[in-house]
N, C-alpha and C positions, 0 to 999 in steps of 0.2 A: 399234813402230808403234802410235800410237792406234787407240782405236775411230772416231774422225772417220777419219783417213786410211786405216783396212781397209775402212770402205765404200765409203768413194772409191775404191781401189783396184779392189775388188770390182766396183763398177760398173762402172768402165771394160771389166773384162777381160769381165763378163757381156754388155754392147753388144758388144763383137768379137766374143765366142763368137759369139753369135745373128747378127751379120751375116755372119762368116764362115760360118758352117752354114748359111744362107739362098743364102748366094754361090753356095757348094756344091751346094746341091739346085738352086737355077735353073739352073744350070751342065748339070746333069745330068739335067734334067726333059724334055727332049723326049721320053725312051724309058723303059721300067721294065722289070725282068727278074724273070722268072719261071722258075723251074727251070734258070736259070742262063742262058737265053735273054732276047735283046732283042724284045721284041713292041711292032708297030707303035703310032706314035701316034693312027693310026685306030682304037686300040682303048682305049675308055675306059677307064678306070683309077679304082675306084670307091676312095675310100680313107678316106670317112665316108657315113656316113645318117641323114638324124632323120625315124622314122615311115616309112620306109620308100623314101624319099626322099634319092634319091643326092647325093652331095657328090666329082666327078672330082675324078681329079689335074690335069687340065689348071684348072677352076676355081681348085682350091688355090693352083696355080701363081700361077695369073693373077691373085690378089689379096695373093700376096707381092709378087711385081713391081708394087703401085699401088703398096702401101705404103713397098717399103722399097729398089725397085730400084735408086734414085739410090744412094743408101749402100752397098750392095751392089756395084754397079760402082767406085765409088769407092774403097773397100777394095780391092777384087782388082787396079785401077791401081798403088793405091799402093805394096801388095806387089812388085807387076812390075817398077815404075822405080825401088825402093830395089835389088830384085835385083841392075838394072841397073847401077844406079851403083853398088853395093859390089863387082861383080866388074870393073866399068872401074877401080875404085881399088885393087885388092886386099884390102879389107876384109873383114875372117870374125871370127864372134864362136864362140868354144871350147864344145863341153858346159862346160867348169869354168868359164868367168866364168857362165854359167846359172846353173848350181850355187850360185853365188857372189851372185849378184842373187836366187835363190830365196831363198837362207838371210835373207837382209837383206831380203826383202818377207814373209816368215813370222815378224819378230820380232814379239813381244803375241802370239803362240801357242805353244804350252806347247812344239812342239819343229815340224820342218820338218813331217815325216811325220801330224802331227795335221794341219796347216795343210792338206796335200794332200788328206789324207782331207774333212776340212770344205768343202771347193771341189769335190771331188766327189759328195758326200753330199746336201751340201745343194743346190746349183746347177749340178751334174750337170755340171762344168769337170773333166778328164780333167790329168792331168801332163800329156799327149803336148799338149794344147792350152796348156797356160800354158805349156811349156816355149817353144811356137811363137810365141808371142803377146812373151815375153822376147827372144827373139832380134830379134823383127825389131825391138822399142823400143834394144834394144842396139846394131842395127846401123845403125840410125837417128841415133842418137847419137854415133855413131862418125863417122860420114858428115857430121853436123853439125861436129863439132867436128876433123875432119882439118886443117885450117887456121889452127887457132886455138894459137898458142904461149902458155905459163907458164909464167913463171917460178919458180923456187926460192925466190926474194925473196918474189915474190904469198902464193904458199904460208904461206912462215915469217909473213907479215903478217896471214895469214887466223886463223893458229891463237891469236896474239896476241892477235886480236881477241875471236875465240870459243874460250877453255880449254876450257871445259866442255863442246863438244860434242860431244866423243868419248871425255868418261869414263866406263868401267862403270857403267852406270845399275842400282840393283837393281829387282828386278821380284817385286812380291809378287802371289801366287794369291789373290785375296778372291774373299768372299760376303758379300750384305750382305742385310739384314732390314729397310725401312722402314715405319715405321707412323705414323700423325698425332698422337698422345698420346705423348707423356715416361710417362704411367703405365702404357700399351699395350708400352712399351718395358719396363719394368720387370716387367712381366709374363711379355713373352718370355725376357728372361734368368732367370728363376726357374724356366722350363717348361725351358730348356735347364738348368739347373742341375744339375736333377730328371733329368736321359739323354735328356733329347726329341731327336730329332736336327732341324738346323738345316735344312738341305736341305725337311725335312717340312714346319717350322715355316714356312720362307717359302714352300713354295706355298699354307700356310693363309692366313697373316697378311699379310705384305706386299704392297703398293702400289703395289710400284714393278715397272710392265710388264714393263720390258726383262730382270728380274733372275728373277720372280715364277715363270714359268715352269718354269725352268730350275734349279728349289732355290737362287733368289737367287748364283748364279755370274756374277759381273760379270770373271771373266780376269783375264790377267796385267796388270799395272798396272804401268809405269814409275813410281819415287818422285818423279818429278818432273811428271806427267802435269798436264797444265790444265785438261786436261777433269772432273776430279775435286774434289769439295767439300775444299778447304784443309782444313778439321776432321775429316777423312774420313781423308785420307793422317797427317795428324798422328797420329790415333790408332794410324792401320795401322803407321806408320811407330814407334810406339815398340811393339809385339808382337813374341813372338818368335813361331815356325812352331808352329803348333795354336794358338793362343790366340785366345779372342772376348771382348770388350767392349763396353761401349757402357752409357746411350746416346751418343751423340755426338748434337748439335743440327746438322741439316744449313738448307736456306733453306726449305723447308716440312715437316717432316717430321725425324722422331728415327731415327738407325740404329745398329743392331746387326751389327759386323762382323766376321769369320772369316779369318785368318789362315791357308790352307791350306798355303802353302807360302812360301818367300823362295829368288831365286836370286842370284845376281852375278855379270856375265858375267865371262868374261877378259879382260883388259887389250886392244884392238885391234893389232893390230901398225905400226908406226908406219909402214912401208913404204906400207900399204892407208891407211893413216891420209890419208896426202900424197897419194897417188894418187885417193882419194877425193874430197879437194879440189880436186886439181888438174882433177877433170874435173868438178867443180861447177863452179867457174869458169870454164873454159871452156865451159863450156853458155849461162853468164852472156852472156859474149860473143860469141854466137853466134847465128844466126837461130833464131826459132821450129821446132820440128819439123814444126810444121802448116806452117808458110812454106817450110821447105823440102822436104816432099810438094810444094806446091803448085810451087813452083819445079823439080821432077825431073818432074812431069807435063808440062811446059810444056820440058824440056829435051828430053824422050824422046817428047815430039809425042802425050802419051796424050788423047784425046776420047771423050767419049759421043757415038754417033748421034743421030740426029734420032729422036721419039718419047721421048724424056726429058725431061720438064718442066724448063724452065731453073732456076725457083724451087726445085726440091728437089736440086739438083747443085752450087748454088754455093758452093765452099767452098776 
């Protein structure tokens, strides 16, 4: 997975956390318990103060619901009526195909269990909620494409087209060092020469935000990545594992890169290979997943009440 396509990913699942955890507390906001007790909603519920100056839970409430209550109900619909329709059709998704979609939305991380830890660490996204958030894109998918036949021909026609996109791609570990002088560059590899360690040197020297921070750690990199400077992967791509060079001339700026490591997956098994495909393609031909939420809401009679802005529900 690129860095483009981790954010993306990222985002989508951080808007469902936060809508479903929104869902959740609205759900459950009429009452709050205390010593294991439900105490009345005639009983304010202080749950900030600024200056001394109470901030209820009932307010709290009441400006997640301006904000985000459309979304919110809209979520907890569309949960209900895929429920719905996957137990009308028989459709169930496995922990192991999970498991299976985890591994494959955790590649560009150095192993699943890093990727888990990072999603919790940082954005405070629990396994028990990706795992949930997988399933239901799974079962969605399923439910989309129940209908939809492929052939073996399509398949062998797909792979013809595209060889390349299911071979071991290697993935090298870099760091990179940017500086705006070719001689700034010559610099730093004489300091690292001399035992500087790189890590140090780029939170001194380099420029580049995304990398600076973080001892110039730019992650695992597929050899073929686009989002990467050509002269960038050229250099990476002739080092072996521990080696730095440079400089290399990137579009503004000279860099110095590190070689941490180099992997190469194994071969895919050809079975997942076809089946792979086979369910890309039928996803091709098949309705949108947002068309068909909208179409199971509309089958299973789901409606917002009145006091929902039309404009923040239609969807």
């Amino acid at each position: 997975m690129t860095r483009q396509e981790k954010g993306l990913w990222v985002t989508v699942v951080v808007l469902t956390a936060g809508v479903l955890f929104m869902g959740s507390w609205i759900l459950f906001s009429g009452a709050v318990f205390q010593d294991g007790k439900k105490t009345s909603k005639d009983t304010p519920s202080v749950v900030a103060s600024v200056q001394d100056m109470p901030i209820t839970e009932e307010e709290w409430t009441s400006e997640l619901k301006k904000r985000y209550g459309s979304e919110v109900l809209m979520t907890m619909m569309n949960r209900q009526v895929v429920e719905l329709e996957a137990a009308a059709a028989g459709i169930t998704v496995t922990p192991q195909e999970i498991d299976q979609e985890l591994e494959r939305t955790s590649q560009g991380y150095e192993s699943k269990e890093i990727f888990l830890q990072e999603m919790e660490q940082q954005l405070g996204l629990t396994e028990e909620l990706l795992r949930a958030e997988t399933s239901y894109r799974l079962t969605l998918e399923k439910i989309a494409t129940a209908n939809v036949k492929v052939s073996d021909a399509e398949i062998d026609q797909y792979l013809e087209q595209h060889p390349d996109q299911f071979s071991p791609k290697k993935q090298l570990k870099l760091s990179i060092i940017k500086v705006e002088e070719e001689w700034e560059a010559e610099k730093v590899l004489d300091r690292l020469e001399n035992g500087e360690d790189f890590a140090s040197l780029a939170e001194e020297v380099s420029i580049d935000e995304y990398t600076r921070e973080n001892g110039g750690y730019l992650g695992f990199v597929e050899e073929d990545d686009p989002f990467q400077p050509e002269a960038l992967m050229e250099m990476a791509l002739s080092l072996n594992k521990g080696d730095i060079a440079g400089p290399v001339q990137l579009d503004d700026s000279y860099g110095i890169v590190y070689v941490q490591d180099i992997q190469v997956p194994d071969k895919v098994d050809d079975h997942h290979i076809r089946e792979t495909v086979r369910k890309q393609l039928a996803l091709e031909q098949s309705v949108s997943l947002s068309e068909l939420e909208s179409q199971l809401r509309d089958k299973y009679k789901a409606r917002m009440m009145a006091g929902i802005p039309s404009e923040q529900h239609n969807n």
